[in-house]
DOMAR-568291 format. One record per atom (N, C-alpha, C): residue number from 1; atom name; residue in three letters; x, y, z. Coordinates in steps of 0.1 Angstrom, whole numbers, plus 5000, padded with zeros to 4 digits. Layout:
i, at, aa, u, v, w
NUM, CA, ALA, X, Y, Z
...
***
This chain:
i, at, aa, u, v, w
1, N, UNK, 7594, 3986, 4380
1, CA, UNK, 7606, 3980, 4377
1, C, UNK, 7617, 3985, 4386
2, N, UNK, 7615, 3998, 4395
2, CA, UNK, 7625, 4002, 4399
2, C, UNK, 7624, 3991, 4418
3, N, UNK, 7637, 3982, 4416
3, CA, UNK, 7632, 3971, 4429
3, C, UNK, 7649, 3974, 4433
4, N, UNK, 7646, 3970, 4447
4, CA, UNK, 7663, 3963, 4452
4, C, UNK, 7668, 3955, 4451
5, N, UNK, 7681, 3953, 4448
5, CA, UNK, 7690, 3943, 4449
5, C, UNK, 7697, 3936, 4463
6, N, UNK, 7696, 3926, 4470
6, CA, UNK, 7702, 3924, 4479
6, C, UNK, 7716, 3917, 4474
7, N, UNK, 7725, 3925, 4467
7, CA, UNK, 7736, 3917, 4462
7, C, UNK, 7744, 3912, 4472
8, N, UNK, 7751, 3900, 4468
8, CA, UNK, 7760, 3893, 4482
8, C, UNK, 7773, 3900, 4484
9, N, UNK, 7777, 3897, 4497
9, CA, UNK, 7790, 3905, 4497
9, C, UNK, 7799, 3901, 4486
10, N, UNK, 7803, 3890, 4484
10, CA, UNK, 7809, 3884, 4477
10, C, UNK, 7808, 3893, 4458
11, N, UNK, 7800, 3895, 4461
11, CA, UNK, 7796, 3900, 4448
11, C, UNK, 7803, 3912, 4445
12, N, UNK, 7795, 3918, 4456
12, CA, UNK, 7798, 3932, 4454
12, C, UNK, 7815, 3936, 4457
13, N, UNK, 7820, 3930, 4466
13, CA, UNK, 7835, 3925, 4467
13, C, UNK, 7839, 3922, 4453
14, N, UNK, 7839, 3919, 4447
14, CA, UNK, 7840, 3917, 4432
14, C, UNK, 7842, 3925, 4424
15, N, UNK, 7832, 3933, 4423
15, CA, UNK, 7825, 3944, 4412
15, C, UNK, 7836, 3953, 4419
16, N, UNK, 7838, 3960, 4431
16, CA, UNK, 7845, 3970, 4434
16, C, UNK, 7860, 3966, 4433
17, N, UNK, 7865, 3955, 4431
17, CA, UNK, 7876, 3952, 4429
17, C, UNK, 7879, 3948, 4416
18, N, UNK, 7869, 3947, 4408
18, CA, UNK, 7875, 3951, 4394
18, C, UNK, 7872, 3968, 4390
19, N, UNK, 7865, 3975, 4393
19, CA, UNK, 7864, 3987, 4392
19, C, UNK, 7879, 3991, 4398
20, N, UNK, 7885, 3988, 4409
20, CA, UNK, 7900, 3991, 4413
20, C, UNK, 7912, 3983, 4406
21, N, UNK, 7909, 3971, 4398
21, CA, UNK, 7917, 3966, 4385
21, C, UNK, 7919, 3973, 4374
22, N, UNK, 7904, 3978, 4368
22, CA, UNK, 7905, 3982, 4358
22, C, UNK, 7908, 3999, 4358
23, N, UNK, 7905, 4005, 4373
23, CA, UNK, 7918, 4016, 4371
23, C, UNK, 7929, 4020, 4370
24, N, UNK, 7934, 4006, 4377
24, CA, UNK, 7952, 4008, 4379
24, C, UNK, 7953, 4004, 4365
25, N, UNK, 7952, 3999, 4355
25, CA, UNK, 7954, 3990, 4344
25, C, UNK, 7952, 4005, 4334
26, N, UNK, 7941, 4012, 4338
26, CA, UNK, 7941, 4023, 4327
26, C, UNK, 7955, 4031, 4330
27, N, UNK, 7958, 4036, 4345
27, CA, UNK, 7966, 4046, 4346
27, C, UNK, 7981, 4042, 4342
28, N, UNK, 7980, 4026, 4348
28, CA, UNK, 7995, 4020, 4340
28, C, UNK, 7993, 4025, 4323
29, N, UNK, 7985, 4019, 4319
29, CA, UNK, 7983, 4022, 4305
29, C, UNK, 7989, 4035, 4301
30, N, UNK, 7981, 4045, 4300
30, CA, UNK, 7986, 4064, 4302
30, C, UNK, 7998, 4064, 4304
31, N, UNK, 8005, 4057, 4311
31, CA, UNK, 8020, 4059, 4314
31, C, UNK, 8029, 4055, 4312
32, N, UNK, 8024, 4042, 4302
32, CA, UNK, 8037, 4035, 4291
32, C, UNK, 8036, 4042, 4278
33, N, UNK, 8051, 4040, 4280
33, CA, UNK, 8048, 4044, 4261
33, C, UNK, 8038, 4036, 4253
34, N, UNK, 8036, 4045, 4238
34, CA, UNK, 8024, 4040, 4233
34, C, UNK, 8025, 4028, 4226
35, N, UNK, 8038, 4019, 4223
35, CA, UNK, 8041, 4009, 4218
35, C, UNK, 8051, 3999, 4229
36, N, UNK, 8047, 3984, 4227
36, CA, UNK, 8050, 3979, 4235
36, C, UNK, 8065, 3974, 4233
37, N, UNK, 8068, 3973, 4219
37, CA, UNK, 8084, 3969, 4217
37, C, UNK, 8086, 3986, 4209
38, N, UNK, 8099, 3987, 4213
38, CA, UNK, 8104, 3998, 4209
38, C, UNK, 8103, 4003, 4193
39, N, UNK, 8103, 4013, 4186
39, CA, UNK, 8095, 4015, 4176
39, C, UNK, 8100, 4032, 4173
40, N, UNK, 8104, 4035, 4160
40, CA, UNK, 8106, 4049, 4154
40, C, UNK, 8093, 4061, 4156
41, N, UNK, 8095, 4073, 4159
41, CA, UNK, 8087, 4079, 4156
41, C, UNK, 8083, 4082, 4144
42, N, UNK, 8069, 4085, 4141
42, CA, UNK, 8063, 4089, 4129
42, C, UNK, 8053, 4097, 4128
43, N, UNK, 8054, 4110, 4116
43, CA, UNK, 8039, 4120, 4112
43, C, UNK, 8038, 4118, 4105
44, N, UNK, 8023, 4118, 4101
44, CA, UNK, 8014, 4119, 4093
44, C, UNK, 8007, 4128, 4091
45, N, UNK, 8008, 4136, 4087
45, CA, UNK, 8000, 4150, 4084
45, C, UNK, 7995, 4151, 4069
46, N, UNK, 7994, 4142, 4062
46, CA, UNK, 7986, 4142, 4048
46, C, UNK, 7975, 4132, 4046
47, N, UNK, 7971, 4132, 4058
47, CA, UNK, 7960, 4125, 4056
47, C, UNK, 7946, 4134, 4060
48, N, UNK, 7934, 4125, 4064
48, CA, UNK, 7926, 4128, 4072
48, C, UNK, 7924, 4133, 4082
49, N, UNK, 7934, 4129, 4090
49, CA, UNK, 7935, 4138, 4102
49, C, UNK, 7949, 4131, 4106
50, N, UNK, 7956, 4143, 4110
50, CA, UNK, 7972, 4143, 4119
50, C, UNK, 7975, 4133, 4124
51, N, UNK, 7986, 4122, 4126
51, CA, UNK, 7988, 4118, 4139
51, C, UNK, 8000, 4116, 4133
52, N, UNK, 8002, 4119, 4147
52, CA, UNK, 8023, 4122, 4149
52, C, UNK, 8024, 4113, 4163
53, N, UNK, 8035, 4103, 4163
53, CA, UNK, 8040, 4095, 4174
53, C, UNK, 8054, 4096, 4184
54, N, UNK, 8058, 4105, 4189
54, CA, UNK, 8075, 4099, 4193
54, C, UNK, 8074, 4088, 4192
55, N, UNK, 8093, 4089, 4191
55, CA, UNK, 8102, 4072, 4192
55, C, UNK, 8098, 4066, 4207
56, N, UNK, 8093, 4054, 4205
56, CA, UNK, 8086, 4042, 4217
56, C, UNK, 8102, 4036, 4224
57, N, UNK, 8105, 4038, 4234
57, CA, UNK, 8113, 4033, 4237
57, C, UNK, 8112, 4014, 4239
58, N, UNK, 8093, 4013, 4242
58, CA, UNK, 8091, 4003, 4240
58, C, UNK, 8086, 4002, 4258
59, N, UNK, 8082, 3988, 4261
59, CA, UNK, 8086, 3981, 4273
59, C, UNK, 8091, 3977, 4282
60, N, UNK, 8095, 3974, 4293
60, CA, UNK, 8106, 3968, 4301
60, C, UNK, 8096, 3954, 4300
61, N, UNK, 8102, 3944, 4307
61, CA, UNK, 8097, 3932, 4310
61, C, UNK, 8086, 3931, 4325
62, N, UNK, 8092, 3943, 4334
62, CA, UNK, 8086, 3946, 4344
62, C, UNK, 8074, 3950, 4339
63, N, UNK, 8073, 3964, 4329
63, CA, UNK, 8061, 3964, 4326
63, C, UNK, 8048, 3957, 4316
64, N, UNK, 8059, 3948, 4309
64, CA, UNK, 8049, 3940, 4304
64, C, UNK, 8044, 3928, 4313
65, N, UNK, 8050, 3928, 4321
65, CA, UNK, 8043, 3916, 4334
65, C, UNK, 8032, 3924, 4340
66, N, UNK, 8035, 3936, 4341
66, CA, UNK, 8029, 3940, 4350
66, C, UNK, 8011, 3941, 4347
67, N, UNK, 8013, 3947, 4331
67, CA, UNK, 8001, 3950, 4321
67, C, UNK, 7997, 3935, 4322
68, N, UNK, 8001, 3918, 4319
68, CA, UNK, 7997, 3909, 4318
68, C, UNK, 7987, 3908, 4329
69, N, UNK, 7999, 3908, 4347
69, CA, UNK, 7993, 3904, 4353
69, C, UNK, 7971, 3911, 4360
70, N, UNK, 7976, 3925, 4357
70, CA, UNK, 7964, 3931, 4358
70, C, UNK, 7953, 3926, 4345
71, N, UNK, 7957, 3925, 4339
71, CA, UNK, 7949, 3919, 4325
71, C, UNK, 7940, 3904, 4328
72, N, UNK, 7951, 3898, 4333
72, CA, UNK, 7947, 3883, 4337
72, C, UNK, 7935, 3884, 4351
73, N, UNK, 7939, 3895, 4361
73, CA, UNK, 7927, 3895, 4372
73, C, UNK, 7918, 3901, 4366
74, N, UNK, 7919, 3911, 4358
74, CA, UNK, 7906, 3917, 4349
74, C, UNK, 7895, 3905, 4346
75, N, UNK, 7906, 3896, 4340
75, CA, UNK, 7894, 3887, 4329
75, C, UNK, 7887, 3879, 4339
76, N, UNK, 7896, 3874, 4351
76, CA, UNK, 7892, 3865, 4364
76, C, UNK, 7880, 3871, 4371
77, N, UNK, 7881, 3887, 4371
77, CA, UNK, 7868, 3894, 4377
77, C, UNK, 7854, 3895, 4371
78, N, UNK, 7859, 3895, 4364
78, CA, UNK, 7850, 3898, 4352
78, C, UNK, 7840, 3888, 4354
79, N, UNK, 7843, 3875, 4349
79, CA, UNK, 7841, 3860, 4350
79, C, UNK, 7832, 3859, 4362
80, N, UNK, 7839, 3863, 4370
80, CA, UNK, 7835, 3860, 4385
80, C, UNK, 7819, 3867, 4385
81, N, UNK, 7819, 3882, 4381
81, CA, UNK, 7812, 3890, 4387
81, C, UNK, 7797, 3882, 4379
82, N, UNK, 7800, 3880, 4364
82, CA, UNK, 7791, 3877, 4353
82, C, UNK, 7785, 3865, 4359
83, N, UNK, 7793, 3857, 4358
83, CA, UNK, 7788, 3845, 4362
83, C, UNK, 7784, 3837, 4378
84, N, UNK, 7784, 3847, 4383
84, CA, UNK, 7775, 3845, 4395
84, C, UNK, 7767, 3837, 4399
85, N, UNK, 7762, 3835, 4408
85, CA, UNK, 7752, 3823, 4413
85, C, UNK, 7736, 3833, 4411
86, N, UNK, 7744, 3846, 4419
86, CA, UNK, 7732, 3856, 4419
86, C, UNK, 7722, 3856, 4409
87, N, UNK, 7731, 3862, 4401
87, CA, UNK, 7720, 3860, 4387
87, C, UNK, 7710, 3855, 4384
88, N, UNK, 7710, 3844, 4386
88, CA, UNK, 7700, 3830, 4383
88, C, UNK, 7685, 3832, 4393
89, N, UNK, 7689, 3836, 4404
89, CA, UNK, 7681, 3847, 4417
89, C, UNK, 7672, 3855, 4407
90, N, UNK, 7679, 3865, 4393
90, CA, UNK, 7668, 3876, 4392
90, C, UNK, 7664, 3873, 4379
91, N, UNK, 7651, 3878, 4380
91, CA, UNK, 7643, 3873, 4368
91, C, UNK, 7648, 3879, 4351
92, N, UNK, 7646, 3875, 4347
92, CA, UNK, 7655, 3877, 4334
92, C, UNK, 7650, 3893, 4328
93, N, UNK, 7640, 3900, 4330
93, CA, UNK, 7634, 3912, 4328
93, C, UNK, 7644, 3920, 4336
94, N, UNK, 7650, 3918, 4347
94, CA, UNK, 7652, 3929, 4361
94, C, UNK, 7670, 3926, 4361
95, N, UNK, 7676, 3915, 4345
95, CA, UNK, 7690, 3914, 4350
95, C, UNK, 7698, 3925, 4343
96, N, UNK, 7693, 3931, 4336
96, CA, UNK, 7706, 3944, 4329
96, C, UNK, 7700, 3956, 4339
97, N, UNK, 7691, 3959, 4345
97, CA, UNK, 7689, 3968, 4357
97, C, UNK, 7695, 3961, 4365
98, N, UNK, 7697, 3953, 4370
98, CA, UNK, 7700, 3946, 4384
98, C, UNK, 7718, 3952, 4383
99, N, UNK, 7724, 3949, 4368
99, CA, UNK, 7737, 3945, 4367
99, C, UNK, 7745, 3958, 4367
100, N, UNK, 7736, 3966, 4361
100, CA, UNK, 7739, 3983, 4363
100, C, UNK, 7737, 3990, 4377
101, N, UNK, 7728, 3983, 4385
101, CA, UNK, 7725, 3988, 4395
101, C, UNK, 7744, 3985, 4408
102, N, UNK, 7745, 3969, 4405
102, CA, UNK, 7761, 3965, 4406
102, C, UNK, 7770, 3974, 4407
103, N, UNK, 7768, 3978, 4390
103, CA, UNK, 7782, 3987, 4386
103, C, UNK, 7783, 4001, 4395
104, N, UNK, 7772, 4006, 4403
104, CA, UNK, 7773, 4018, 4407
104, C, UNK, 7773, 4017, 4422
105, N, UNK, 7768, 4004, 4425
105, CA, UNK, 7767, 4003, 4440
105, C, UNK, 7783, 4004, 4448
106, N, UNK, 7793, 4005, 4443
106, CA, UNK, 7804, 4005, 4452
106, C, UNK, 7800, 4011, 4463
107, N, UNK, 7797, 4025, 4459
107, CA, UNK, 7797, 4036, 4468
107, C, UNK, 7789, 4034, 4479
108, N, UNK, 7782, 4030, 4480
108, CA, UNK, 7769, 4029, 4491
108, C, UNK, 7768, 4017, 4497
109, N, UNK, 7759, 4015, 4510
109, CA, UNK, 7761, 4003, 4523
109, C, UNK, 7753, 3994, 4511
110, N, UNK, 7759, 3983, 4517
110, CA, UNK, 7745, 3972, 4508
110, C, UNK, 7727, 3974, 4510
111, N, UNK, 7727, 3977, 4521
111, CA, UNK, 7710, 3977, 4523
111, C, UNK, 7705, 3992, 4516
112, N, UNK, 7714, 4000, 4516
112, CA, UNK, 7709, 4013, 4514
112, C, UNK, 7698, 4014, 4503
113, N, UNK, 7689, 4021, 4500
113, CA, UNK, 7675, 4019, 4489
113, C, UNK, 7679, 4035, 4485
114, N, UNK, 7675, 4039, 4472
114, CA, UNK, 7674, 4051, 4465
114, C, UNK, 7661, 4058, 4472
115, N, UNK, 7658, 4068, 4480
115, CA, UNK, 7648, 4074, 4487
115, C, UNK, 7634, 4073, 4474
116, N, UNK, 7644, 4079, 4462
116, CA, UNK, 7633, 4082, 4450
116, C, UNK, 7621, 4069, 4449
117, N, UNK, 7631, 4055, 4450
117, CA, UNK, 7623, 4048, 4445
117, C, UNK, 7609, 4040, 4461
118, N, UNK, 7612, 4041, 4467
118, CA, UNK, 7606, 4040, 4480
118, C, UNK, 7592, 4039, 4478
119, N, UNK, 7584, 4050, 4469
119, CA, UNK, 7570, 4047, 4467
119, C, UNK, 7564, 4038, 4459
***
């Protein structure tokens, strides 16, 4: 079961550019406040377990465009990557290895083969 993928450029163009969507989208994320319309702080410390929030100053409009627009190419890549022409190419046994195999290939040339699996 261990086979190559000759994935299309196209594809793989894809997969690496949602892998570069859905980082900027996390890091934006990290960086806004934790509520999107502005909002009181609040603790909780009699519960289960702690949580304490500062006051959310909230969003700008800039940044809620901004979270949209990354959101919207997310779902566009996504789409793209899944629904492929490729797919239909690999036998239905070899497509959740095929698809993982995708997710990690950024790094490496397209032809390149794992030495391990060679024999």
């Amino acid at each position: 079961m261990a086979s190559s993928f000759d994935f299309p450029s196209d594809l793989r163009a894809g997969q690496e550019e949602l892998h570069q969507v859905r980082a900027e989208l996390s890091v934006l994320l990290k960086r806004l406040p934790w509520s999107v319309e502005p909002l009181d702080g609040f603790s909780d410390v009699g519960g289960w377990r702690k949580v304490e929030r500062p006051a959310s100053p909230g969003w700008t409009a800039d940044e809620q465009a901004e979270v949209e627009k990354l959101r919207q190419r997310e779902h566009e890549l996504a789409v793209f990557v899944s629904c492929h022409r490729f797919w239909a190419e690999v036998a239905a046994g070899e497509r959740v290895d095929a698809r993982m195999r995708l997710k990690h290939a950024h790094g490496a040339p397209p032809e390149q083969e794992d030495p391990a699996e060679g024999s």
